[in-house]
KELUMKOL-961747 format. One record per residue (C-alpha): residue in one letter; x, y, z. Coordinates in steps of 0.5 Angstrom, whole numbers. Layout:
# residues N
<r A&c1 X&c2 Y&c3 Z>
...
This chain:
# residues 530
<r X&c1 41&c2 0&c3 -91>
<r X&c1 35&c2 -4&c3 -88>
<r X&c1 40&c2 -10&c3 -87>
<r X&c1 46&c2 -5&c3 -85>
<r X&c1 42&c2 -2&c3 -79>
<r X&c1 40&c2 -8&c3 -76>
<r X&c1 47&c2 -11&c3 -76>
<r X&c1 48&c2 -4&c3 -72>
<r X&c1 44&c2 -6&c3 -68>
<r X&c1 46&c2 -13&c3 -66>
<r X&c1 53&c2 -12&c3 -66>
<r X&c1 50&c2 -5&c3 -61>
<r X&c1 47&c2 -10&c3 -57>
<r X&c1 52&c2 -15&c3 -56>
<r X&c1 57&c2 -11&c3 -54>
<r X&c1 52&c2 -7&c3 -49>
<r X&c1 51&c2 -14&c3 -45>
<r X&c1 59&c2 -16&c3 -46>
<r X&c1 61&c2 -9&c3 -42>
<r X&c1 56&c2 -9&c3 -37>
<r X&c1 57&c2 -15&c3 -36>
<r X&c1 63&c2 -15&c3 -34>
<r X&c1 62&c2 -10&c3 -29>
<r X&c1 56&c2 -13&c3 -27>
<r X&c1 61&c2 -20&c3 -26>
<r X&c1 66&c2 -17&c3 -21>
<r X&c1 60&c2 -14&c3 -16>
<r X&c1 57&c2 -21&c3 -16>
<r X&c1 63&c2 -26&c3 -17>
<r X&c1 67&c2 -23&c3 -11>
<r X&c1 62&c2 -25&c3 -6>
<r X&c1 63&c2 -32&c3 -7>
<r X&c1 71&c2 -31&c3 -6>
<r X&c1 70&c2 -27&c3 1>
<r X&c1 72&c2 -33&c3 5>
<r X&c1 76&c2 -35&c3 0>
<r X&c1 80&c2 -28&c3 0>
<r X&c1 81&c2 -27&c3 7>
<r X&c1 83&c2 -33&c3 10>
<r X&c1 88&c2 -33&c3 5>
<r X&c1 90&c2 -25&c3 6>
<r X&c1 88&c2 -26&c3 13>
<r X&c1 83&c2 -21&c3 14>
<r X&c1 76&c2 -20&c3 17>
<r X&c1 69&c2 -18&c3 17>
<r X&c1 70&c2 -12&c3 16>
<r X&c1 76&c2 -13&c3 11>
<r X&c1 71&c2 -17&c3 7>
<r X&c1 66&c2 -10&c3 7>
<r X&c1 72&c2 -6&c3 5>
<r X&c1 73&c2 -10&c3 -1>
<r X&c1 67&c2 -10&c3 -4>
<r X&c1 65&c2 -3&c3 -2>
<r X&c1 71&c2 0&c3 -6>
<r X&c1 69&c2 -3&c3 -11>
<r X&c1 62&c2 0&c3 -10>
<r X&c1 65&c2 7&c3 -8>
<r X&c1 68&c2 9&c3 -14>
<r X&c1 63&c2 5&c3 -19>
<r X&c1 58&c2 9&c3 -16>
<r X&c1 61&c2 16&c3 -15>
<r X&c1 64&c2 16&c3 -22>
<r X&c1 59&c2 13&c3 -27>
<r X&c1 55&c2 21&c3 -27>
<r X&c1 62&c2 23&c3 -29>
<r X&c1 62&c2 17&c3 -34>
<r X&c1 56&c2 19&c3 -37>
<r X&c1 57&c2 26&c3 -38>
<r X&c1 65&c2 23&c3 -41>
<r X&c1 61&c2 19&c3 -45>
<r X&c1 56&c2 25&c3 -48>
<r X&c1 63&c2 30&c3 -49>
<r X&c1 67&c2 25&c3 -53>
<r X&c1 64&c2 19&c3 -55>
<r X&c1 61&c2 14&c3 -52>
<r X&c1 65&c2 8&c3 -56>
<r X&c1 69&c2 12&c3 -54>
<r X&c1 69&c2 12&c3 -48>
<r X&c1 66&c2 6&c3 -48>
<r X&c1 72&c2 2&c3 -50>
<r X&c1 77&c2 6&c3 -46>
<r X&c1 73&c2 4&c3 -40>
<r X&c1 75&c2 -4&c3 -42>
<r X&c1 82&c2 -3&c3 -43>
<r X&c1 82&c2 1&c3 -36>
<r X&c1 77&c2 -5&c3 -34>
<r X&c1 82&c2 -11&c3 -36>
<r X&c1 89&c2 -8&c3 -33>
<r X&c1 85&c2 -6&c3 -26>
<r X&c1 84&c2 -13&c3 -26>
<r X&c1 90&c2 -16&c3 -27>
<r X&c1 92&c2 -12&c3 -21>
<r X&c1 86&c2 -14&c3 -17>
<r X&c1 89&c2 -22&c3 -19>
<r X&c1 97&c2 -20&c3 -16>
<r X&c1 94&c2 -17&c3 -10>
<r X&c1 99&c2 -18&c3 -4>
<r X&c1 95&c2 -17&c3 1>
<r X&c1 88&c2 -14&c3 3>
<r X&c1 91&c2 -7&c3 2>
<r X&c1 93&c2 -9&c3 -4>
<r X&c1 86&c2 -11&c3 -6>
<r X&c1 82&c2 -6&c3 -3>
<r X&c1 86&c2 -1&c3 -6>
<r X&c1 86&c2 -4&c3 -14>
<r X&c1 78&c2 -5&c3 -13>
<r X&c1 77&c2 1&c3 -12>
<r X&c1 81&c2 3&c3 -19>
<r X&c1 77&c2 -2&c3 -22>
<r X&c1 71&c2 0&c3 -21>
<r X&c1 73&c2 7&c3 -23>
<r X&c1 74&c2 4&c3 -30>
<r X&c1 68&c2 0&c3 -29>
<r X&c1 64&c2 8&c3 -28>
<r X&c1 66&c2 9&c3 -36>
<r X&c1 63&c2 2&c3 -38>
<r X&c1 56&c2 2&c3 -35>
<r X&c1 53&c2 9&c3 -38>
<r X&c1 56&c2 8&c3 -44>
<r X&c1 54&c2 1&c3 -45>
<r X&c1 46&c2 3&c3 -44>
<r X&c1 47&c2 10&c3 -48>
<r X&c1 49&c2 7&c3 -54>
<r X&c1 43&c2 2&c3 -54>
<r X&c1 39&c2 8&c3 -53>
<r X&c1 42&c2 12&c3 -59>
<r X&c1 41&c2 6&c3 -64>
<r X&c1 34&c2 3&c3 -63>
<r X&c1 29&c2 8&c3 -64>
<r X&c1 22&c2 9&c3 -59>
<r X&c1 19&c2 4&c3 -61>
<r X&c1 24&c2 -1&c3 -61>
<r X&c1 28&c2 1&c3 -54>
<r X&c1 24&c2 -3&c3 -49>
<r X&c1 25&c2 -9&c3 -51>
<r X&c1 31&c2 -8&c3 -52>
<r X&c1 34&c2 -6&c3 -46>
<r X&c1 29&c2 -12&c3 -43>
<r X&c1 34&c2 -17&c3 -47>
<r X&c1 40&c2 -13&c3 -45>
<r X&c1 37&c2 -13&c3 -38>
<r X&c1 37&c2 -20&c3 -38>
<r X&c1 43&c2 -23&c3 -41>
<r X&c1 47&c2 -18&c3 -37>
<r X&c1 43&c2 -22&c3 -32>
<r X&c1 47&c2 -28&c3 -35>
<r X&c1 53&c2 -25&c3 -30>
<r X&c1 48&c2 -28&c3 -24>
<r X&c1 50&c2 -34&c3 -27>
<r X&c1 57&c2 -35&c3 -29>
<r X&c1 59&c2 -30&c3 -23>
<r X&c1 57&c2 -34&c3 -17>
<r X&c1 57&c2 -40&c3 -20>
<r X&c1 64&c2 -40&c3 -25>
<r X&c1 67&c2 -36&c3 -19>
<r X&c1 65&c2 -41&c3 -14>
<r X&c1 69&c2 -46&c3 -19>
<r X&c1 75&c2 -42&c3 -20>
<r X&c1 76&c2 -42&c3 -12>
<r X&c1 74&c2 -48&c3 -11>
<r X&c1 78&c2 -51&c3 -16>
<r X&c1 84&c2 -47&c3 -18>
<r X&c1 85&c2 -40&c3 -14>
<r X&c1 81&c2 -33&c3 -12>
<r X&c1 86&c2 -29&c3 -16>
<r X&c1 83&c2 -32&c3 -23>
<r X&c1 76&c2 -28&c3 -22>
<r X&c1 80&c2 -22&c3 -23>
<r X&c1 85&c2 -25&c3 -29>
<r X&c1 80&c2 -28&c3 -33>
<r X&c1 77&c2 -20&c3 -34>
<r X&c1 82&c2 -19&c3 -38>
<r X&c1 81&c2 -23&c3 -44>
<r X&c1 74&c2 -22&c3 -44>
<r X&c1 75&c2 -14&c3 -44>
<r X&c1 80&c2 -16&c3 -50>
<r X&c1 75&c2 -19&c3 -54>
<r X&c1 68&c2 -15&c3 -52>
<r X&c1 72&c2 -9&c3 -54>
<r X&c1 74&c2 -12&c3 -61>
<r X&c1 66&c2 -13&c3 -62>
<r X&c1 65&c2 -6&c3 -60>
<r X&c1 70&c2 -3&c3 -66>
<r X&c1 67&c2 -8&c3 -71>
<r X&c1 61&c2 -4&c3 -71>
<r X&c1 58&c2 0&c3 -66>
<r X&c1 57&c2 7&c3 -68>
<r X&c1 60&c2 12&c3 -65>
<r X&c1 54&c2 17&c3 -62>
<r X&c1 55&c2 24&c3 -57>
<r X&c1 51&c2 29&c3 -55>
<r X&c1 53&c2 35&c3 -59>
<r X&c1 51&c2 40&c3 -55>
<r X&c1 53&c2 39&c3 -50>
<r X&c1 59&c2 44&c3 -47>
<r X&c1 67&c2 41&c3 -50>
<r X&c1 67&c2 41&c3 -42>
<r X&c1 68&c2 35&c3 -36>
<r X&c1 65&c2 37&c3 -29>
<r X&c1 72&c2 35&c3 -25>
<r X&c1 70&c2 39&c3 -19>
<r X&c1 64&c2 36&c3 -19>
<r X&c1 66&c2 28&c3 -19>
<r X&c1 72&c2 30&c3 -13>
<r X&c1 66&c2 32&c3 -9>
<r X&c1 61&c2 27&c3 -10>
<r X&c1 67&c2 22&c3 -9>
<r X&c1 69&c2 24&c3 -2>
<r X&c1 62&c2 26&c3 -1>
<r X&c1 60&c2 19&c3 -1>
<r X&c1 67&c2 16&c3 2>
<r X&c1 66&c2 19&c3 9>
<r X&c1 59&c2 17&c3 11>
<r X&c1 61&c2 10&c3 8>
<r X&c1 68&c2 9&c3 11>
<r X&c1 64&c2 12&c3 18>
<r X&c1 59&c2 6&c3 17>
<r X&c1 63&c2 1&c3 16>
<r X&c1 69&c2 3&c3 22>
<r X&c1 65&c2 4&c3 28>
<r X&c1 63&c2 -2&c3 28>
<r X&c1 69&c2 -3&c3 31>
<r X&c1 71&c2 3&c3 34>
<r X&c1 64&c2 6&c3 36>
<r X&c1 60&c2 13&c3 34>
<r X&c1 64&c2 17&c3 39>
<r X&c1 71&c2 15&c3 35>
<r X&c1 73&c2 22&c3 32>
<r X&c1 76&c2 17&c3 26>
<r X&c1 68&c2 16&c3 25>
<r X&c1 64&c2 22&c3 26>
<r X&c1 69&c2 27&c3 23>
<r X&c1 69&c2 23&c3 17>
<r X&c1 60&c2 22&c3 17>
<r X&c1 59&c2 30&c3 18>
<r X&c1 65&c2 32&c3 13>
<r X&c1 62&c2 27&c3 7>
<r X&c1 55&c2 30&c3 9>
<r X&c1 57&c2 37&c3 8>
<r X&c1 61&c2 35&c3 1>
<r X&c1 55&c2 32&c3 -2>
<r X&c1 51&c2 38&c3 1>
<r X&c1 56&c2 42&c3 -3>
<r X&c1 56&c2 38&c3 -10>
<r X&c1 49&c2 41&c3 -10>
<r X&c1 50&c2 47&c3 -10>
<r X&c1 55&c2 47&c3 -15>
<r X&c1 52&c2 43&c3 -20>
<r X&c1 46&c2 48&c3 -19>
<r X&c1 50&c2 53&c3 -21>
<r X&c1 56&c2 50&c3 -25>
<r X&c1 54&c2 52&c3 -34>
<r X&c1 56&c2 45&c3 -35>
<r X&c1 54&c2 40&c3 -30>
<r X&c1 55&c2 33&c3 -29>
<r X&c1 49&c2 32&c3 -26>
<r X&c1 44&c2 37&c3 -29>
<r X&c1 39&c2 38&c3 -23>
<r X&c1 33&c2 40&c3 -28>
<r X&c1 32&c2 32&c3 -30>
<r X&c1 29&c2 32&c3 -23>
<r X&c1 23&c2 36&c3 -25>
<r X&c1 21&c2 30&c3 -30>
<r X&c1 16&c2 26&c3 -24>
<r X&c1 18&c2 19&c3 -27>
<r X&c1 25&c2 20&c3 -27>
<r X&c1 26&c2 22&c3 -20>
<r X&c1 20&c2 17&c3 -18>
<r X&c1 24&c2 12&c3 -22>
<r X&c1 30&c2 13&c3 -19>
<r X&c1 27&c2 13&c3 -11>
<r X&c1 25&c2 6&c3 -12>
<r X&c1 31&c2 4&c3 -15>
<r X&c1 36&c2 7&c3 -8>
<r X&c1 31&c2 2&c3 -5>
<r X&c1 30&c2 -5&c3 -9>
<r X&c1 38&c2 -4&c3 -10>
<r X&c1 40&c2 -3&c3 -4>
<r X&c1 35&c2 -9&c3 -2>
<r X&c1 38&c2 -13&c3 -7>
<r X&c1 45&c2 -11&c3 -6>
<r X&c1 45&c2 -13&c3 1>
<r X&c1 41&c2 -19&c3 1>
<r X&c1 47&c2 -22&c3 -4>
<r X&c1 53&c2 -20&c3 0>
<r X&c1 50&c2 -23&c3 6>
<r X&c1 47&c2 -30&c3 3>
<r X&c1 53&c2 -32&c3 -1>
<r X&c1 58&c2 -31&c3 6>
<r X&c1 53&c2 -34&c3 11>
<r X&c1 51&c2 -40&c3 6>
<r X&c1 59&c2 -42&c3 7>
<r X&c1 61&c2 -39&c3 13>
<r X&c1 55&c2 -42&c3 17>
<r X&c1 52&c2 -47&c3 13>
<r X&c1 58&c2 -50&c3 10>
<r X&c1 56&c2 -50&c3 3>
<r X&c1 63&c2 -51&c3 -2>
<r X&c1 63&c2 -44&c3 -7>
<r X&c1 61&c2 -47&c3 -12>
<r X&c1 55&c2 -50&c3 -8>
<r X&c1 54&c2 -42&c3 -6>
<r X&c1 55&c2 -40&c3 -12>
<r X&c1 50&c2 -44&c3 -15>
<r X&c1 45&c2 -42&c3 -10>
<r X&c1 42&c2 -36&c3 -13>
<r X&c1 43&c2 -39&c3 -20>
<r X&c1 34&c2 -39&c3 -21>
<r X&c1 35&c2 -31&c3 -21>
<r X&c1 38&c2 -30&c3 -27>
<r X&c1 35&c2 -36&c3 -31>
<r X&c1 28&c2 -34&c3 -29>
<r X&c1 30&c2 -26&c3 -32>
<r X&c1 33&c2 -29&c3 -38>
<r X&c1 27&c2 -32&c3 -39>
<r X&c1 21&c2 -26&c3 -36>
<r X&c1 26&c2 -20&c3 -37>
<r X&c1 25&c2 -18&c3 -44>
<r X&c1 17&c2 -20&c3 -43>
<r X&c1 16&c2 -16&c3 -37>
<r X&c1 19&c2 -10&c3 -42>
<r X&c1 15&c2 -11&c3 -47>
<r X&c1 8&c2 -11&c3 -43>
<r X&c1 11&c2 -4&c3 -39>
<r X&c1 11&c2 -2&c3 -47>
<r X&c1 4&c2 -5&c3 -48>
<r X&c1 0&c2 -3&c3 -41>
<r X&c1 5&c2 2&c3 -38>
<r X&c1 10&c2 1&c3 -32>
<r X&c1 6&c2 4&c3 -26>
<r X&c1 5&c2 -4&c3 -24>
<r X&c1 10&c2 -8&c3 -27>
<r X&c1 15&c2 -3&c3 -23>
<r X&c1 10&c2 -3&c3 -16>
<r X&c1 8&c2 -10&c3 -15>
<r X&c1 14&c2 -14&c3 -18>
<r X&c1 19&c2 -10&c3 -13>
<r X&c1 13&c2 -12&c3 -6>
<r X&c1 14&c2 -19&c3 -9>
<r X&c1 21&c2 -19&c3 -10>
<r X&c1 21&c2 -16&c3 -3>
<r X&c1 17&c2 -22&c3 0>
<r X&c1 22&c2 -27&c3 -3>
<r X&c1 28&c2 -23&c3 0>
<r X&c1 25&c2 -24&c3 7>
<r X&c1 23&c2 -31&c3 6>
<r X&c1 30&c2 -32&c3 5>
<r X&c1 32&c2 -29&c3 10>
<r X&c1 29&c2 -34&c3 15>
<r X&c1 34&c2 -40&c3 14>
<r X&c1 36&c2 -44&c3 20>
<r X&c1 44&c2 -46&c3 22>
<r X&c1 42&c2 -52&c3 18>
<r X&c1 40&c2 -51&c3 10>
<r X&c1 36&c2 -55&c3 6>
<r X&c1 36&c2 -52&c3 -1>
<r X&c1 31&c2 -54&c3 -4>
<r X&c1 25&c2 -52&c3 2>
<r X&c1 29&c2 -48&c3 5>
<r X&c1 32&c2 -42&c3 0>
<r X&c1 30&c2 -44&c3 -6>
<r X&c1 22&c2 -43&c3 -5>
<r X&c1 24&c2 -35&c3 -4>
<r X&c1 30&c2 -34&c3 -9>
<r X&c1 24&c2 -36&c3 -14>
<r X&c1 19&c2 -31&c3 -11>
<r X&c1 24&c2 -25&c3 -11>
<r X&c1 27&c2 -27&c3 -18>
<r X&c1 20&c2 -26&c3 -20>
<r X&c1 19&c2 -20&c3 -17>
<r X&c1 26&c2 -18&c3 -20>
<r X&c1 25&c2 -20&c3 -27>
<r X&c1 18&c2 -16&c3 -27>
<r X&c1 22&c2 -9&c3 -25>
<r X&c1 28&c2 -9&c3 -28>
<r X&c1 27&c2 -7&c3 -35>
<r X&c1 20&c2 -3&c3 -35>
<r X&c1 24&c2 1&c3 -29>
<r X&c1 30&c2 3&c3 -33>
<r X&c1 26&c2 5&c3 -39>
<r X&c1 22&c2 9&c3 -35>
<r X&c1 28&c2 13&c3 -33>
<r X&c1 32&c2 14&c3 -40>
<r X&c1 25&c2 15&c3 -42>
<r X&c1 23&c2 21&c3 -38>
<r X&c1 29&c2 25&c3 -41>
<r X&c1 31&c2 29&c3 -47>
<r X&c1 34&c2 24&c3 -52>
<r X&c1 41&c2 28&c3 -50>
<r X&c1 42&c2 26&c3 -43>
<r X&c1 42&c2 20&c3 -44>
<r X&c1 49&c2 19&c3 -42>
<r X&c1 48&c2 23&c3 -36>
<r X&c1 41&c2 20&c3 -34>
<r X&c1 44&c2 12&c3 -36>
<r X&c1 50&c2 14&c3 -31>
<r X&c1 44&c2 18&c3 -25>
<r X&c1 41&c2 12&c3 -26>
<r X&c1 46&c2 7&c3 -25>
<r X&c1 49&c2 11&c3 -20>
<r X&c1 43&c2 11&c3 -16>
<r X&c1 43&c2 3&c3 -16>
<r X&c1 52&c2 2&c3 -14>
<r X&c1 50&c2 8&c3 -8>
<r X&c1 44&c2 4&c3 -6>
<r X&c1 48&c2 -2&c3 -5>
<r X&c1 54&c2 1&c3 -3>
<r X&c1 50&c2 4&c3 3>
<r X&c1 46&c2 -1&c3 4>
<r X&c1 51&c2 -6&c3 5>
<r X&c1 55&c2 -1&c3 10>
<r X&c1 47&c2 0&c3 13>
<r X&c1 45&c2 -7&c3 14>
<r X&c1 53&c2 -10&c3 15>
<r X&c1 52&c2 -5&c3 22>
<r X&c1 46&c2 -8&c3 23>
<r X&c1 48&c2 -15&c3 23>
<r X&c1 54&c2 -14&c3 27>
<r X&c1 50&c2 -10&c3 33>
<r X&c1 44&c2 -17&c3 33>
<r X&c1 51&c2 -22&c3 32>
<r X&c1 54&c2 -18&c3 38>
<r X&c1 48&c2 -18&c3 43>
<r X&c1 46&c2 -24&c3 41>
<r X&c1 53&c2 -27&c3 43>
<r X&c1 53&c2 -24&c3 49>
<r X&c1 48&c2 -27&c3 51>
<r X&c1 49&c2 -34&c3 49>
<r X&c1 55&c2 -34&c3 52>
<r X&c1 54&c2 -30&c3 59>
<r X&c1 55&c2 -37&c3 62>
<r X&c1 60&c2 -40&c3 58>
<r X&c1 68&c2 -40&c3 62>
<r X&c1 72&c2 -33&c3 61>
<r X&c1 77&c2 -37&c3 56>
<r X&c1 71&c2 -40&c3 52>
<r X&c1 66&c2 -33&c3 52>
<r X&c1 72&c2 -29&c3 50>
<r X&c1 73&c2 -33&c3 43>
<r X&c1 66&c2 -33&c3 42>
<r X&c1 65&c2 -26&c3 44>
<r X&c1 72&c2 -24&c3 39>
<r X&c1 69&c2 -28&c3 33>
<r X&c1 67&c2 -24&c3 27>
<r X&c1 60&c2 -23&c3 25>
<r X&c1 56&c2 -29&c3 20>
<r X&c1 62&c2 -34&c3 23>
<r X&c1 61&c2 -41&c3 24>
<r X&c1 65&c2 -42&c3 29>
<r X&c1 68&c2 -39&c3 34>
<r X&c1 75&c2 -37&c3 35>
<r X&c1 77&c2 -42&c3 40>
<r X&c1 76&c2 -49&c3 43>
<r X&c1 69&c2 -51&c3 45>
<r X&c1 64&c2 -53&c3 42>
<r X&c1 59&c2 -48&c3 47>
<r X&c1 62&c2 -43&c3 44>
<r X&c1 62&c2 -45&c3 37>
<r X&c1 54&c2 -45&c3 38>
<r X&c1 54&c2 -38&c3 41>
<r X&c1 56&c2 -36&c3 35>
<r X&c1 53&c2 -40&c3 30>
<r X&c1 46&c2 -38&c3 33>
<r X&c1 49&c2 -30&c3 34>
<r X&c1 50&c2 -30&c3 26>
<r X&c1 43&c2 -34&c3 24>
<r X&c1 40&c2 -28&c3 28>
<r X&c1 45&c2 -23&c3 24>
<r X&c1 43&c2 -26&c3 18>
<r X&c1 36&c2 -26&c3 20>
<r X&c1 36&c2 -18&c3 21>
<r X&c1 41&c2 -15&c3 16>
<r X&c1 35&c2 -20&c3 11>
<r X&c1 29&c2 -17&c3 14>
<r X&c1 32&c2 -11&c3 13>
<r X&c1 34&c2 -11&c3 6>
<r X&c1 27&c2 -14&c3 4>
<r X&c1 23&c2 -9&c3 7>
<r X&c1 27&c2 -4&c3 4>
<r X&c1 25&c2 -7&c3 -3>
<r X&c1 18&c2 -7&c3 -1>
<r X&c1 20&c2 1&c3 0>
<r X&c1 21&c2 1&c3 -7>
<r X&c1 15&c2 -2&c3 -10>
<r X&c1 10&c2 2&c3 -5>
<r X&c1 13&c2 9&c3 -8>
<r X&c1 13&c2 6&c3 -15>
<r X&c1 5&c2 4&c3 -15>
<r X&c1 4&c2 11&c3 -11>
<r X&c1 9&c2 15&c3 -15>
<r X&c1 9&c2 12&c3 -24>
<r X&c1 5&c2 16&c3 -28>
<r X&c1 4&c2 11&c3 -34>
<r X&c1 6&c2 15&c3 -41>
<r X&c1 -1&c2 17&c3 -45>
<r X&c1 -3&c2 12&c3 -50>
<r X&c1 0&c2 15&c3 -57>
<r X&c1 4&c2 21&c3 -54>
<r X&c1 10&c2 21&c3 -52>
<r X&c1 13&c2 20&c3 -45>
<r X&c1 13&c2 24&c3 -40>
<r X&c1 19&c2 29&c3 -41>
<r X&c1 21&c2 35&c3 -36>
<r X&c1 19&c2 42&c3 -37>
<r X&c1 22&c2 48&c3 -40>
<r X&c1 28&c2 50&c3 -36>
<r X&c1 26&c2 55&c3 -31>
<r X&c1 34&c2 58&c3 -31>
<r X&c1 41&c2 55&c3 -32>
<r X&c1 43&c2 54&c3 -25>
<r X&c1 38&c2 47&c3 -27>
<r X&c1 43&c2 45&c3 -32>
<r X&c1 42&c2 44&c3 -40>
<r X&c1 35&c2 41&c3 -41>
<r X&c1 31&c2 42&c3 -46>
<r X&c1 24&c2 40&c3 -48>
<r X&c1 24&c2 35&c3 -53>
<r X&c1 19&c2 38&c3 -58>
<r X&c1 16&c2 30&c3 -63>
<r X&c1 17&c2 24&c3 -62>
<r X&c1 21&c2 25&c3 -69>
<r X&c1 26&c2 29&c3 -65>
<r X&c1 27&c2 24&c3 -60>
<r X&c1 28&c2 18&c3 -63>
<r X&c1 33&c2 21&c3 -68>
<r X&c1 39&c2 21&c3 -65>
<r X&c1 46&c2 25&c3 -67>
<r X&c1 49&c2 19&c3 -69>
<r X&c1 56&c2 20&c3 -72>
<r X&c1 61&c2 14&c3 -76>
């Protein structure tokens, strides 16, 4: 019995860090290929936001719907539903006619992609007992980390050397082959109390609720705030994400049972995560496209470049989830997201010409560090602040947080790189020759060159995009450093020798099904069903 537990184990853990891996995968492998895909589609800066941010959009809005699918029907299940529906979106990201054509398949890809990551880490906690979770999800943590690697790095190599379109297709026999180990021995686990119900309303409303004031971002930068096609959007998203709180507070059968938010560390946890994540996913967007577009590094080059992330996480992760288990995550989750934070903004100050090795790599070290330290004690003190039976809907809070974060942050920070770039151009080029100053003035954002003879103008707008990037970096790492400040104000280490903190009794229904969990016992035995 021994021996057939551990192999559940294993194989649980294997498949967990193959599924979330292949999510994690395409939200890394694709910046690479940006300048790749849209010279060859034809597209701009905005094309490669959208692009991107489809994926983010419905990967982030739907992963709460994930979570609860998970809980209702299974999360093996659904789990391996999730890599069918993965696979064949991305066969269509990989024929992609045109940019339409792309944005519209990544955004089914990463609504599959929703099943995929709650799944993984709520089957990892109904098979591993309290005591062994932590390192656990620090070893999920970091191989899933491996993605940091073969993303950049085999991308950089399939673009460079083939053709874009094989970062797409080469998920589909991946996803074949993480969805046979699943069904090999993965046990199927659920929630039994919860309601034989789906939050269907509540999905649509979080969905369109995040969609307008993300497509009002990314479009004015083009068409400006006063543009009906950019304010109606924004104030007609808000008002949607208004109301998805009021009906989950009042729906029987939430999608997001508001009644977790009374656990402190969950809702602290979660706080911190909007910010490190916003930070990290903005920084990744922004540095893998200037390295290429203004530094003139090959895609593999780039790709490579922020390779140190994932091997310092593969070799610290899982050790940072076993000294949060020893000393509690109050300091792990405040002080690695400041160090990481420094490290962002230290690799925020590259020039127009860039020396790797004094020039980046200095800070990608520092900000790996930091990661490695957060990442693991930060989602085990989310998933252990809540009952054992909200782990699919707490997994997909959490990871939802962290896809919003980077899917508004990118949106954030983009605007902000165009508004330096733009201000920046003007002024370098005010001298230039009309025809000269046009092309410099009509280039995109984190461009290396201008869109026209001259070389005063290519220097107008190599000089814009290092002041772009300089600011959109910035940015990015004090909103990391946002994070680790409110872990360190906000994380209360669990007791020695108790339990973790858990939300108190619910006060009504309207906060949605959350009981106490009463011992230790009963939160470490989950319904696990064969």
């Amino acid at each position: 019995m021994v021996a057939d537990d551990t192999r559940v184990k294993r194989i649980t853990l294997v498949a967990a860090i193959l599924g979330s891996g292949l999510v994690f995968l395409d939200g890394t492998v694709v910046n690479v290929a940006l300048p790749a895909i849209v010279d060859e589609l034809d597209a701009g800066f905005v094309a490669q936001q959208w692009i991107v941010e489809a994926y983010l959009l419905t990967l982030g809005a739907l992963l709460l719907l994930g979570g609860s699918l998970g809980d209702v029907l299974g999360r093996r299940r659904v789990f391996v539903a999730g890599l069918a529906g993965f696979g064949a979106t991305s066969l269509l990201c990989a024929v992609a006619p045109d940019s339409a054509t792309l944005i519209a398949a990544r955004a089914l890809q990463g609504a599959t992609g929703a099943l995929l990551v709650p799944a993984s880490l709520a089957l990892i906690t109904a098979t591993f007992p309290a005591a062994e979770r932590g390192r656990a999800i620090g070893s999920w943590t970091a191989w899933t980390g491996i993605a940091f690697v073969v993303g950049p790095l085999g991308g950089g190599a399939l673009v460079e050397y083939v053709s874009w379109r094989w970062i797409f297709a080469i998920n589909l026999p991946l996803a074949l082959a993480t969805a046979a180990v699943a069904r090999a021995g993965v046990r199927e686990s659920r929630d039994d109390d919860s309601p034989a119900r789906i939050d269907h309303l509540g999905a649509l409303l979080a969905s369109l609720g995040l969609a307008g004031p993300v497509f009002a971002l990314i479009e004015q930068q083009s068409r400006g705030w006063d543009d009906p096609a950019v304010f109606l959007p924004f104030t007609l998203g808000v008002v949607l994400l208004a109301l998805f709180v009021v009906h989950e507070r009042r729906s029987d059968h939430p999608m997001l049972p508001l009644g977790l938010f009374r656990s402190r560390n969950f809702t602290v946890g979660n706080v911190s995560t909007l910010g490190i994540y916003g930070g990290l996913g903005a920084a990744t967007f922004f540095t893998t496209i200037y390295l290429q577009q203004v530094a003139g590094y090959s895609p593999i080059a780039a790709g490579a470049a922020l390779m140190p992330i994932t091997i310092v996480m593969w070799m610290l992760a899982s050790r940072f989830g076993a000294l949060s288990d020893r000393i509690g995550p109050r300091l792990p989750m405040g002080l690695g997201p400041i160090v990481a934070g420094a490290g962002l903004i230290w690799m925020g100050r590259l020039g127009g010409d860039v020396d790797y090795v004094t020039d980046l790599l200095p800070g990608v070290l520092v900000f790996a560090l930091g990661l490695s330290a957060t990442v693991a004690p930060l989602t085990t003190t989310v998933l252990g602040s809540v009952p054992e039976h909200n782990a699919g809907v707490a997994s997909g809070v959490n990871n939802q947080v962290s896809r919003v974060a980077g899917l508004l942050a990118i949106a954030v920070l983009s605007a902000i790189v165009a508004a330096r770039f733009d201000a920046t151009v003007a002024e370098r080029s005010a001298d230039l020759p009309p025809a000269q100053r046009a092309a410099a003035t009509d280039s995109p954002p984190l461009a290396g060159a201008a869109r026209g003879d001259g070389p005063a103008a290519d220097t107008a707008v190599r000089e814009a995009s290092v002041s772009g990037y300089r600011a959109g970096m910035a940015a990015g790492g004090l909103l990391v450093l946002a994070g680790g400040i409110v872990s360190l104000v906000g994380i209360v280490n669990p007791r020695r020798g108790g339990p973790p903190e858990r939300p108190p009794p619910a006060a009504s229904a309207a906060a949605g099904p959350c009981p106490p969990v009463e011992d230790e016992a009963a939160r470490s035995s989950p319904q696990v069903h064969t």
